[in-house]
VEXDREN-2710 file (C-alpha; in Angstrom, 1 decimal):
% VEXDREN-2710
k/r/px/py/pz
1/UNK/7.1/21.1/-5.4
2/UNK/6.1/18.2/-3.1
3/UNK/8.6/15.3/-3.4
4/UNK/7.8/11.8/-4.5
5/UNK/8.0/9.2/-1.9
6/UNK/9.4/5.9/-1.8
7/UNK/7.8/2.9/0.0
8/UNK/9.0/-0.6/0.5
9/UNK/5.7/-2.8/1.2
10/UNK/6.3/-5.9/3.3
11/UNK/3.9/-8.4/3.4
12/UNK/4.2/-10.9/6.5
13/UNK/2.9/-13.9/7.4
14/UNK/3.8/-15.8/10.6
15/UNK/6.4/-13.1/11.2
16/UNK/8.5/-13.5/8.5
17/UNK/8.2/-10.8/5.3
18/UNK/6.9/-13.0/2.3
19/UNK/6.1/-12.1/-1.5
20/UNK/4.1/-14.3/-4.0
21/UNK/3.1/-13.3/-7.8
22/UNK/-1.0/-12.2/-7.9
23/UNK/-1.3/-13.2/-4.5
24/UNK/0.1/-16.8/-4.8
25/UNK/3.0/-18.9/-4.2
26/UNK/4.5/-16.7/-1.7
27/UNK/8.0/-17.0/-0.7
28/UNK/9.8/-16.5/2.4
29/UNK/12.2/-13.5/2.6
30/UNK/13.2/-12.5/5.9
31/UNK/12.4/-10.8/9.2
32/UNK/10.3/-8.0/9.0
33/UNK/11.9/-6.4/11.9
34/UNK/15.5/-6.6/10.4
35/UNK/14.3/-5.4/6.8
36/UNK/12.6/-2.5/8.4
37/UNK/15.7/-1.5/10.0
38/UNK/17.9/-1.8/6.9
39/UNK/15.0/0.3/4.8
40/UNK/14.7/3.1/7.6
41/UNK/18.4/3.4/7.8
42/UNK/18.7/3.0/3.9
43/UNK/17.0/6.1/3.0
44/UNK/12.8/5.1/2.6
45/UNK/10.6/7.6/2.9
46/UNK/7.9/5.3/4.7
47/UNK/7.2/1.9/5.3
48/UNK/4.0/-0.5/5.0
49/UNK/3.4/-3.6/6.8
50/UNK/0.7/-6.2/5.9
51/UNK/-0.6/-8.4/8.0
52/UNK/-1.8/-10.8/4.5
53/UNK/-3.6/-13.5/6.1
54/UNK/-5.2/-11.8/9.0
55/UNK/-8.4/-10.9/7.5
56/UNK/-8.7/-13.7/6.0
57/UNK/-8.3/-15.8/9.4
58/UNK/-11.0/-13.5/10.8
59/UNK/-7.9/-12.7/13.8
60/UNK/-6.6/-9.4/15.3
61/UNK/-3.4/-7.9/14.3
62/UNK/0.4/-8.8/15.8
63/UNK/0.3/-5.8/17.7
64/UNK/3.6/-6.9/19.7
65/UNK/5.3/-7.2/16.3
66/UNK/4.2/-3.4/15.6
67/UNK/5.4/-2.6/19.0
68/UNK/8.9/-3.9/18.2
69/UNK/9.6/-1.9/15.1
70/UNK/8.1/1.3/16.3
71/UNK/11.0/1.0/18.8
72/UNK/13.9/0.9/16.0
73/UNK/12.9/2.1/12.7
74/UNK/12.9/6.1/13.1
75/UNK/10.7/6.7/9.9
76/UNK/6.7/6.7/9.3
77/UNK/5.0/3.5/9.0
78/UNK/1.6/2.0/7.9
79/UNK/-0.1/-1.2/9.2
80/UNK/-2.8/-2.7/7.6
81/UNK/-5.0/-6.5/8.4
82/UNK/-6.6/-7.7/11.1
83/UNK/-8.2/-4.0/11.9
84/UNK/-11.7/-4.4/12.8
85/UNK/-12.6/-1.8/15.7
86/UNK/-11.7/1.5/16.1
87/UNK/-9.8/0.2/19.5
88/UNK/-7.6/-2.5/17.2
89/UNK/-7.1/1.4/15.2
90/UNK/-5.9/3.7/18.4
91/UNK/-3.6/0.4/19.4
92/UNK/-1.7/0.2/16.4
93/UNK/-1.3/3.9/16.4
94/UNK/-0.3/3.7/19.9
95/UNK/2.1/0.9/19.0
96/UNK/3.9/3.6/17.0
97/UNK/2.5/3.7/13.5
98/UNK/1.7/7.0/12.0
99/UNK/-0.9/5.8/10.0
100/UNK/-3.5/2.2/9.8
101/UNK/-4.4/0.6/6.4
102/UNK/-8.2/-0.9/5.6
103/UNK/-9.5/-2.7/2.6
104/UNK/-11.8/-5.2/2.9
105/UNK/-12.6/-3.9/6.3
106/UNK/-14.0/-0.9/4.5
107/UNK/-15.4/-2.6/1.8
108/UNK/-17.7/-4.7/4.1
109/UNK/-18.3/-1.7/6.3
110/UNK/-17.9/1.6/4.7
111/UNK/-19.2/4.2/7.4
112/UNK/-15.8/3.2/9.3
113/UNK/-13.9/5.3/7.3
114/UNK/-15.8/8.3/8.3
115/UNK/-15.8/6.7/12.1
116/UNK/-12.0/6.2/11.9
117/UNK/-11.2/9.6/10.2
118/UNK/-13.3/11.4/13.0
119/UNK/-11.7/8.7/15.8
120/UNK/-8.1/8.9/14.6
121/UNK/-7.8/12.0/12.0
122/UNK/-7.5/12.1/8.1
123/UNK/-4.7/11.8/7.5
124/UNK/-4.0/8.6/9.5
125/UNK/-6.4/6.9/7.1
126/UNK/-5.4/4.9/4.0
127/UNK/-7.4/2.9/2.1
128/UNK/-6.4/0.0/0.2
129/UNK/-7.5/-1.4/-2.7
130/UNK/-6.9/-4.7/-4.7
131/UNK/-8.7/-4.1/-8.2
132/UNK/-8.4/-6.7/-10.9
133/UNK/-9.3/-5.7/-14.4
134/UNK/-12.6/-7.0/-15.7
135/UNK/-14.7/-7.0/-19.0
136/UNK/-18.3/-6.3/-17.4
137/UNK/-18.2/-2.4/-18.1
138/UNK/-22.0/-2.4/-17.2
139/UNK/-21.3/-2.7/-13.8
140/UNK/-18.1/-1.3/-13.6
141/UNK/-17.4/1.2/-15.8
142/UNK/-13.4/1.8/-15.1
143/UNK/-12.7/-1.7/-16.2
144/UNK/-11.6/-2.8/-12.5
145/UNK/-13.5/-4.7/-10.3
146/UNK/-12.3/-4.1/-6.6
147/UNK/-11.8/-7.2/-4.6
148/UNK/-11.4/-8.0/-1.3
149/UNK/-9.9/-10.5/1.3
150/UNK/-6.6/-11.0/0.1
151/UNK/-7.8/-11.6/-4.1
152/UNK/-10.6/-14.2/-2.8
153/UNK/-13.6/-12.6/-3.5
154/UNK/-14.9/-10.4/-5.8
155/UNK/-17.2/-7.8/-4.9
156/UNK/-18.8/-6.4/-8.5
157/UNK/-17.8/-3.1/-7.4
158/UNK/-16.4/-0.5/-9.6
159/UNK/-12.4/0.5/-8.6
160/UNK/-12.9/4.4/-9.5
161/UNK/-16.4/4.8/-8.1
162/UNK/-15.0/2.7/-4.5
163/UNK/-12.2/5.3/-4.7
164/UNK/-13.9/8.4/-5.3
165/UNK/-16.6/7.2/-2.4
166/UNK/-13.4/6.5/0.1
167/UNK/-12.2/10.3/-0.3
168/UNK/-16.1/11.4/0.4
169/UNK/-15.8/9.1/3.5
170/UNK/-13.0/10.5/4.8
171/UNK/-9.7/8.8/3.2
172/UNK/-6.8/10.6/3.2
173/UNK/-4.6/8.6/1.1
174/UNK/-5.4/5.7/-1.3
175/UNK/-3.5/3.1/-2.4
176/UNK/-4.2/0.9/-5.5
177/UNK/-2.2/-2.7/-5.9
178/UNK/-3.7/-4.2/-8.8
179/UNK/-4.2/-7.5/-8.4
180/UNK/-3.0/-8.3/-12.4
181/UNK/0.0/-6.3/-11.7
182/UNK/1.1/-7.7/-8.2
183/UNK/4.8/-9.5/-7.8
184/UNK/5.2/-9.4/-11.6
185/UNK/7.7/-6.9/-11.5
186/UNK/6.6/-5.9/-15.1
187/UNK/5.3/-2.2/-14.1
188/UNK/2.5/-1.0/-12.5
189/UNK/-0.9/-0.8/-14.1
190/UNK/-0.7/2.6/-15.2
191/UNK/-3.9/3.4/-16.7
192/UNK/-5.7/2.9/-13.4
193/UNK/-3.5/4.6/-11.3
194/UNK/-3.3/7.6/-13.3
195/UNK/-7.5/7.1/-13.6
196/UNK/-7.9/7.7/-9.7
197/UNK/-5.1/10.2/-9.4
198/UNK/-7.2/12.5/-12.0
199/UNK/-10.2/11.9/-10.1
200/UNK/-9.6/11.9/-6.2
201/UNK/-8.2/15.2/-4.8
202/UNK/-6.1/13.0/-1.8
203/UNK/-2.7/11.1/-2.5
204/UNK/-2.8/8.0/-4.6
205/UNK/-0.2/5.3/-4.1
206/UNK/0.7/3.5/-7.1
207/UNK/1.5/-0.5/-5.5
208/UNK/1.9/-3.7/-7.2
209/UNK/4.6/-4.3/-10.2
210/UNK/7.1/-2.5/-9.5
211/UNK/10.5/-4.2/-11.1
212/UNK/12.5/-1.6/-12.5
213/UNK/13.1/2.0/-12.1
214/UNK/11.6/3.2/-14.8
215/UNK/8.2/1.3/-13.9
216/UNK/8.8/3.8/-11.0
217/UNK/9.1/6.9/-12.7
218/UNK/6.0/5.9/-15.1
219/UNK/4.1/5.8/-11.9
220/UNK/5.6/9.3/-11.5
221/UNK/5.3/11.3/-14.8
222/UNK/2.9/9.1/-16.6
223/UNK/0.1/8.1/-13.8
224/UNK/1.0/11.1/-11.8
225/UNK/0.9/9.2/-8.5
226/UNK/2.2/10.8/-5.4
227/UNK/3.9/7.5/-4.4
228/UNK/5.2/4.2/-5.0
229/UNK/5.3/0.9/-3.3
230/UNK/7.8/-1.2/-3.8
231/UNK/8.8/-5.0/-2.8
232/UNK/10.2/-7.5/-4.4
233/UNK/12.9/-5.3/-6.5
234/UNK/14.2/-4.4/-2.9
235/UNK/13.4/-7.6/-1.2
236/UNK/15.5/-9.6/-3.6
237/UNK/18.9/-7.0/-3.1
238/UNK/18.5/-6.4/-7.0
239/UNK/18.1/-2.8/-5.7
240/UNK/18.7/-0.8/-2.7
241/UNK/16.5/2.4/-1.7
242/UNK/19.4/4.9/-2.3
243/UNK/19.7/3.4/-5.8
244/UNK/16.2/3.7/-6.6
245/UNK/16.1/7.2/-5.4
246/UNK/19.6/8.1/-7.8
247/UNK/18.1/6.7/-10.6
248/UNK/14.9/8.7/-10.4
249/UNK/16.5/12.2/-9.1
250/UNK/18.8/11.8/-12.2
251/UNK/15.3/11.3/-14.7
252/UNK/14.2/15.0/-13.0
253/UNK/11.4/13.6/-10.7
254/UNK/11.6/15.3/-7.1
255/UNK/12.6/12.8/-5.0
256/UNK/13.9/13.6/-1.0
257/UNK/17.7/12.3/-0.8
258/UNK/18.1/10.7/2.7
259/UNK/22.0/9.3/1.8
END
């Protein structure tokens, strides 16, 4: 049985890690290079840096920053913002991630997912996607509206059909922070999660919500994600890595020990 994995997601903004609730009034919580350290060493099974307001600044990446904790954290790592060529793609992987991030790259300009899969391999590719839940079932049916440049702007595009047309493209992992859910630490929006798990054939990431263990292993056994971001619960110290992955080999879920 393939094991559940554990991701601490770190959002950073002029080099320091930051969280907000739905996208707003973030909050400083430390270096990004110093966290990533303490969560490699701490027993995470991979780690995901967001670049949060590069996209949005129309500017390139901090690829020295991705350089710097290539060189000490000794697990596999995502970067995602301020991606816009295929070049910014093979420089980050270069850098020493294992895998880059898009979303509203890919939104705008969906034949790059096919170009980067093709450029850079499957399974180096994760989309992202920031739904938010909406009444207009006419023009999307799922209920979620995917939108794009860090919550700004809404696209009228459904969440499910964007998903199922990433894997066609040539994603090989998908993850879904819903933007209703997102540093409110009061679970993660199930019924979504569990709707593109069903539905896509490639690894779904359950992301945004996370506050508890249990909100983890509903992701789990509930939305049958394959794996879980997690922030603020660890950010704060309310919970290490190791605890997490106790609590959750003691529920039964197949979880990799690393302590």
């Amino acid at each position: 049985m393939l094991t559940k994995r554990i991701i601490p997601c770190l959002d950073i903004r002029d080099r320091k890690v930051t969280k907000g609730v739905r996208f707003q009034n973030n909050i400083e919580l430390g270096d990004p290079i110093e966290l990533a350290v303490a969560y490699s060493d701490g027993g995470a099974d991979e780690l995901v840096f967001y670049d949060i307001t590069a996209s949005a600044e129309d500017r390139p990446i901090d690829i020295e920053m991705v350089r710097e904790i290539g060189k000490v954290i000794h697990i596999p790592f995502a970067v995602g913002g301020g991606l816009h060529t295929i070049e910014d793609m093979y420089n980050v992987l270069d850098a020493g991630a294992e895998k880059v991030s898009v979303n509203s790259l890919a939104v705008k300009n969906p034949p790059i997912i096919a170009e980067m899969a093709r450029a850079l391999g499957r399974q180096n590719i994760v989309v992202g996607m920031d739904p938010v839940r909406t009444d207009d079932t006419r023009t999307c049916p799922s209920g979620y509206e995917i939108t794009v440049r860090g919550f700004r702007e809404r696209t009228g595009m459904d969440a499910l059909e964007w998903a199922r047309r990433a894997e066609d493209l040539g994603a090989g992992e998908i993850v879904v922070n819903s933007v209703d859910a997102d540093g409110t630490r009061e679970g993660y929006e199930l019924n979504l999660t569990r709707l593109i798990a069903a539905n896509t054939s490639i690894p779904t990431v359950a992301s945004g919500g996370a506050g508890t263990c249990q909100h983890i292993a509903d992701a789990f056994t509930e939305a049958h994600a394959d794996a879980a971001i997690v922030a603020s619960m660890v950010h704060t110290g309310e919970y290490t890595v190791a605890q997490i992955k106790h609590e959750l080999i003691q529920a039964g879920i197949p979880i990799r020990k690393k302590w």
